[in-house]
C-alpha positions as CSV (number, residue, x, y, z in Angstrom):
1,X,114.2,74.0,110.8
2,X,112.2,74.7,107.5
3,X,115.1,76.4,106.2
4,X,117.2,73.0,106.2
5,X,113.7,70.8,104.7
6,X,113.5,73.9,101.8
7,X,117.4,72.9,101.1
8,X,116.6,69.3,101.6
9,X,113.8,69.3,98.6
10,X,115.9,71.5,97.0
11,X,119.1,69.1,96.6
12,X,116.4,65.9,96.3
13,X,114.8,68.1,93.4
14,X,118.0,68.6,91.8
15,X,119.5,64.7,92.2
16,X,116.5,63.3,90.9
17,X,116.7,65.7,87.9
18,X,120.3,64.9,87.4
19,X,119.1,60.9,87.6
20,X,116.2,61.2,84.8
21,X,118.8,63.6,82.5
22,X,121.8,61.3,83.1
23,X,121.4,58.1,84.6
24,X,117.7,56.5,84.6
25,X,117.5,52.7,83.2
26,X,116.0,54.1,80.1
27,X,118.9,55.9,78.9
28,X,121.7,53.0,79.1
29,X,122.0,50.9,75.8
30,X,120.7,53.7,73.1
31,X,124.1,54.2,71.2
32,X,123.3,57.3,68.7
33,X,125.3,58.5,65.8
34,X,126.9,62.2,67.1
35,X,124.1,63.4,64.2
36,X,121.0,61.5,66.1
37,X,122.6,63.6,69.5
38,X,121.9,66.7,68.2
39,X,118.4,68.6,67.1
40,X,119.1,72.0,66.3
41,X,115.3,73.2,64.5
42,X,113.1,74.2,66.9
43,X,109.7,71.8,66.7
44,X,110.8,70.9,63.2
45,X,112.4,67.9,64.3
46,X,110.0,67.0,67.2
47,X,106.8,67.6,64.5
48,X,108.5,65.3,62.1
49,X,109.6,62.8,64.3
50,X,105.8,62.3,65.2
51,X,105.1,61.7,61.7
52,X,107.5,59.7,60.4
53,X,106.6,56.5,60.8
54,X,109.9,54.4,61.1
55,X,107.6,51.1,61.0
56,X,106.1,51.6,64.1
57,X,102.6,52.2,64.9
58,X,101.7,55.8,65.0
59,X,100.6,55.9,68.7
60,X,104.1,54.8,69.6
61,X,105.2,58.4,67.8
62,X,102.2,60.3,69.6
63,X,103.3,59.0,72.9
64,X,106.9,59.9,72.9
65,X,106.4,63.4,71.4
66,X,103.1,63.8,74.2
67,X,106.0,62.7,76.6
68,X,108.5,64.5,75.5
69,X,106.7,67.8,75.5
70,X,105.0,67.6,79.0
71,X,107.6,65.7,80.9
72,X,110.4,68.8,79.6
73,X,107.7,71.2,80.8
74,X,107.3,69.3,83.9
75,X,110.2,68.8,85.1
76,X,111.1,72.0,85.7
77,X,108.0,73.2,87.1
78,X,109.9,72.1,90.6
79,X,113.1,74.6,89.8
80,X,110.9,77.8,90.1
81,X,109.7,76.9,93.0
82,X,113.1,76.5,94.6
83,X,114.4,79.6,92.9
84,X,111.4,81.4,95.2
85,X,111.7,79.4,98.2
86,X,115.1,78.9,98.9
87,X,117.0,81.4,97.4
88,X,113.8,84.1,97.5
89,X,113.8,85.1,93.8
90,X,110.9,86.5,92.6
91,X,111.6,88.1,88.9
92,X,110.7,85.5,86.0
93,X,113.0,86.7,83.8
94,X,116.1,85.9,86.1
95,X,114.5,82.7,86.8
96,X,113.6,81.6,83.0
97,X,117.4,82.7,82.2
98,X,118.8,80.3,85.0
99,X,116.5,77.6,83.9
100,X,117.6,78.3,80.4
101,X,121.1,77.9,81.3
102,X,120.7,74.9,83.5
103,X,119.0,73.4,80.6
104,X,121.6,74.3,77.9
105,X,124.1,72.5,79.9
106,X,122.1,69.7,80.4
107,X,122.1,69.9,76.8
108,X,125.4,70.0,76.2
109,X,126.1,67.5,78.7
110,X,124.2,65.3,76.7
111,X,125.8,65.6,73.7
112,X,129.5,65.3,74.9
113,X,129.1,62.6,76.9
114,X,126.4,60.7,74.4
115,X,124.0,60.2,76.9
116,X,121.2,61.4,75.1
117,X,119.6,64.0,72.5
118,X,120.5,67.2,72.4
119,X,117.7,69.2,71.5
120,X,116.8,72.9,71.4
121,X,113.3,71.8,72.1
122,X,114.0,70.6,75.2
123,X,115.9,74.0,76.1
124,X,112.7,75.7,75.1
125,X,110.2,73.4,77.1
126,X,112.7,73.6,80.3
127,X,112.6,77.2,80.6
128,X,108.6,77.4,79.6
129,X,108.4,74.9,82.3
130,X,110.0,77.0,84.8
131,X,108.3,79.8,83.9
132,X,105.1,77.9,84.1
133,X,106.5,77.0,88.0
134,X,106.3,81.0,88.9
135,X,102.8,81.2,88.3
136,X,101.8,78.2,90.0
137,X,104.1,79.4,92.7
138,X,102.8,82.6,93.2
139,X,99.3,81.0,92.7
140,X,99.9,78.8,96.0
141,X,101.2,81.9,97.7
142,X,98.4,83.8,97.2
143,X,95.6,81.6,97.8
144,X,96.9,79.2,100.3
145,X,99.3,81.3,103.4
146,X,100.1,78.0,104.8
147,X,101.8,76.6,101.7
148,X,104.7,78.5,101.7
149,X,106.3,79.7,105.4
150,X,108.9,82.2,104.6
C-alpha cells in the first residue's frame, strides 16, 4: 500500500511540474522573439535583468529575479525525494545529473515549442534544487524514522 501512495505523489509531483513548466495561466499570451527564448550566460542575464529598468518600478525586477531564483530551486526539492523514495537512489551525483537532464529538456522544450525562456540559469537552479532535496531528505531520515517507511 505505501508503495502505490510513494508512486502516486510521485506521478502528482511530476504532472504538477509539467503544468507550472508548460501549461499554467501565466505562461499563455507571452509571445517572445526566438532571441527573448533563449539565455545562454549564466547569472549575467538574470543580474542584468534585475537591473535594467524597462520602465517599471525596481521592485517589480527584484520580485521576479527573487522568484525566479527560489521557485527553480524549489521546485525540484520534491524530485530528490522521489529519486530516494521510490526508486531508492541514494548517490547525489546520479541524482543532480538526472535532475540536470530533466531540466535541460524542460529547457529545450521550452524553446521549441515557445512556451517560455530558455535559460541556463534555470538548468543550474534545478539541479542545485535537487541537490538541495538529498539533504533535506536524508535530514528527515535521520531525525524523524516515521517520515520515511521503506
Amino acid at each position: 500500500m505505501w508503495m502505490r501512495k510513494k508512486i502516486l505523489y510521485s506521478v502528482g509531483y511530476f504532472v504538477l511540474l509539467f503544468y507550472i513548466v508548460f501549461w499554467a495561466p501565466w505562461r499563455k499570451g507571452v509571445k517572445l522573439s526566438e532571441a527573448e527564448r533563449l539565455r545562454l550566460h549564466p547569472i549575467v542575464d538574470s543580474v542584468k535583468e534585475l537591473f535594467n529598468n524597462h520602465g517599471a518600478k525596481w521592485w517589480v525586477h527584484a520580485f521576479y529575479f527573487c522568484s525566479n531564483l527560489f521557485g527553480n530551486i524549489i521546485m525540484f526539492l520534491p524530485f530528490s525525494f522521489v529519486m530516494m523514495w521510490v526508486f531508492n537512489m541514494t548517490n547525489v551525483i546520479k541524482i543532480a545529473i538526472l535532475a540536470c537532464l530533466l531540466s535541460l529538456a524542460i529547457e529545450v522544450t521550452q524553446y521549441y515549442t515557445g512556451t517560455g525562456v530558455a535559460d541556463v540559469d534555470d538548468v543550474l537552479l534545478n539541479t542545485t534544487g535537487a541537490i538541495v532535496g538529498v539533504y533535506l531528505c536524508r535530514f528527515f531520515q535521520n531525525h524523524y524514522k516515521y517520515f520515511i517507511h521503506r
